[in-house]
N, C-alpha and C positions, 0 to 999 in steps of 0.2 A: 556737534550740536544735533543733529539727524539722529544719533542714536539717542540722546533724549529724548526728543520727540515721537520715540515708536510709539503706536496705539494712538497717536494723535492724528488725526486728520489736518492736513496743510490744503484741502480747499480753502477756506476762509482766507489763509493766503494768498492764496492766488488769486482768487478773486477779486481782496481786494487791491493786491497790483495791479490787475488787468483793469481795474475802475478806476485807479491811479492814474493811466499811464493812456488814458483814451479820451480823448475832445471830440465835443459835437464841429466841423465844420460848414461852412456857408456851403449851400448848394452851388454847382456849378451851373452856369448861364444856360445848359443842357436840362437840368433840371427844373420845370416847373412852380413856381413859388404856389404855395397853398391860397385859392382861391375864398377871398373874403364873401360873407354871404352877401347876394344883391338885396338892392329893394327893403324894404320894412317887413312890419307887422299891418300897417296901413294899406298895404298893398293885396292885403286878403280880402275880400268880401264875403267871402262863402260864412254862414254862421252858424253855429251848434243847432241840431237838431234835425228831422225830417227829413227828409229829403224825395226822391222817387224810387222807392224799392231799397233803400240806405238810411243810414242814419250818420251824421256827423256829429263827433264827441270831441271836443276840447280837453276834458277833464283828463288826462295822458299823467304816468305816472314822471314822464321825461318831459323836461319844459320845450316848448315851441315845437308839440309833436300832438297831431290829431287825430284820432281815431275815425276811419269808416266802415262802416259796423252793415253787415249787408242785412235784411230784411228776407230774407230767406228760408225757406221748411228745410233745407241739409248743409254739412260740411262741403268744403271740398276733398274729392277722395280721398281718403288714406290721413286728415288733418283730425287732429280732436283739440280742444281747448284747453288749453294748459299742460297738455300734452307733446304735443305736437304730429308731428308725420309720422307713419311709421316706418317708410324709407328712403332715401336721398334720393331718389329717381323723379318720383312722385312731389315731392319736396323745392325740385330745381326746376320740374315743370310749372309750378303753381307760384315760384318765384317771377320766372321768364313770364307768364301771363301778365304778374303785375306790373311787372317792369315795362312788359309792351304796353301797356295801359296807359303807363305816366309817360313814356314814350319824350321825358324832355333831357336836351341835354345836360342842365343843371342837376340832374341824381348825382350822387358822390358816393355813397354809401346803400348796401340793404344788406339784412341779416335777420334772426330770428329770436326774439326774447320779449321780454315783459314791456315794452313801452306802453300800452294802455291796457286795458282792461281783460281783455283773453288773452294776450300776449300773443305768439305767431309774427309775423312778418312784418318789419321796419322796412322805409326804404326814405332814409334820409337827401334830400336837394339844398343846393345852397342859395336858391335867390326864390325870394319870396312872391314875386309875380307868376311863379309857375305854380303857385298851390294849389289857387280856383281850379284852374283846369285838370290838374293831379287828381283832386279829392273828386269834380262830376266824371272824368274820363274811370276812372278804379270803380264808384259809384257805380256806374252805368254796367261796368261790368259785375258786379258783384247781384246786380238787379237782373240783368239778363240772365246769367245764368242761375237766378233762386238760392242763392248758396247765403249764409250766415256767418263766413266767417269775416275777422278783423284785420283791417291793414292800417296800419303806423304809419302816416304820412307826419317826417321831421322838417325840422329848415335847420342845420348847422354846418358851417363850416367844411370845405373839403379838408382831411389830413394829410400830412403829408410827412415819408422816412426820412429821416434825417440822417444823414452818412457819419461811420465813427470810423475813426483813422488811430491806429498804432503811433 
């Protein structure tokens, strides 16, 4: 049969034996179950618009994720708008800022792509009582240091690997 099949590619086989032949199992009691989000939507007060040297935006291209938009004459170093960084150094520094910023344990997630409006830095939380203080502590920073660029404050879900077993 093999020599029929010369010129054929048998990935497609395999793979999908290997998709066949593999279940999602329950995590073990070691693993962590994926943390539901806390608190509401009611639990935000903070409201689109103005702020002190920021701006808070609702309008997010990803649902239950808010833009603060800094009020500032420059970028932060080496960041252009829809661009992005121009090298990972620079990039992990201006991350860790923000992150020191929201400084709550609820983060779950941050990375970099279009969630609102210039796109740049997401850093998704899972319980909604930590937002107010997310969105003025990032605020504050983005005012102090004069800078314009945008940060993605989300509330979803933490994720979590699911183990596959032969």
């Amino acid at each position: 049969m093999l020599a029929k099949m010369r010129g054929v590619s048998l990935l497609p086989l395999v793979l999908l034996w290997g998709c066949a032949t593999r279940r999602p199992v329950a995590p073990s009691p070691a693993v962590a179950s994926p943390r539901a989000v806390q608190g509401s939507r009611a639990d935000m007060t903070t409201r689109p618009g103005p702020a002190d040297g920021y701006v808070v935006d609702a309008q997010c291209r990803w649902p239950d994720c808010f833009a603060v938009r800094g009020g500032g004459d420059h970028w932060f170093e080496g960041d252009r708008p829809l661009v992005g960084f121009d090298d990972v150094t620079t990039r992990e520094r201006w991350r860790k800022m923000i992150l020191d910023a929201v400084a709550r344990p609820s983060v779950n997630t941050s990375g970099f792509g279009g969630a609102c409006r210039d796109g740049g830095l997401y850093v998704t939380l899972d319980d909604w009582r930590d937002l107010d203080g997310a969105i003025t502590r990032v605020g504050a920073l983005l005012a102090g240091e004069h800078l314009r660029d945008e940060v993605a404050l989300c509330i979803g879900a933490a994720t979590q690997s699911v183990e596959i077993h032969k």
